[in-house]
Steps between C-alpha positions, in 0.01 A plus 500: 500500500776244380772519701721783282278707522417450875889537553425817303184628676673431849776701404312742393262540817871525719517806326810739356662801646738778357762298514352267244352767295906583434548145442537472111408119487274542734269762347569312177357158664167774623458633152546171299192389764285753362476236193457218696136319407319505839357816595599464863824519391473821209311675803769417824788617225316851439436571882819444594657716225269749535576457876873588412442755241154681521497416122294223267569612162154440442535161547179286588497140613169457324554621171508298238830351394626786242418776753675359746813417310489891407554557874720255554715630218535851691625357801762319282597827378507644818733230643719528182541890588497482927668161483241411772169604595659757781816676423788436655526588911758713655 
């Protein structure tokens, strides 16, 4: 790894809780990583979402390029319409 992305990839491996999952810039930094070019990356982003959703909106880390930006497109609609990847907590 270059150094981003090991900044990334540690981050990642600290994990994310419910608390971040309301975070708006937050689950906008963990869905703009599901474009990111290493895989390692792609795949840490979709576990941890997943993690805080139980959703992947058929999004695979492996797919090529155009079938990944499909998925990647549906969590971008999904944060334009939650405003987050969780809803807001009481």
């Amino acid at each position: 790894f270059n150094a981003e992305t090991a900044f990334i990839v540690y981050r990642l491996l600290w994990g994310f809780d419910e608390t971040d999952g309301r975070d708006a810039d937050m689950s906008r930094q963990l869905v703009n990583w599901l474009r990111h070019e290493h895989v390692a990356v792609r795949e840490l982003s979709i576990y941890w979402i997943y993690q805080l959703t139980g959703q992947k909106q058929n999004y695979r880390p492996l797919a090529q390029i155009n079938t990944r930006e499909q998925g990647v497109l549906a969590w971008e609609r999904h944060l334009s319409r939650v405003g987050a990847l969780l809803p807001p907590g009481e």
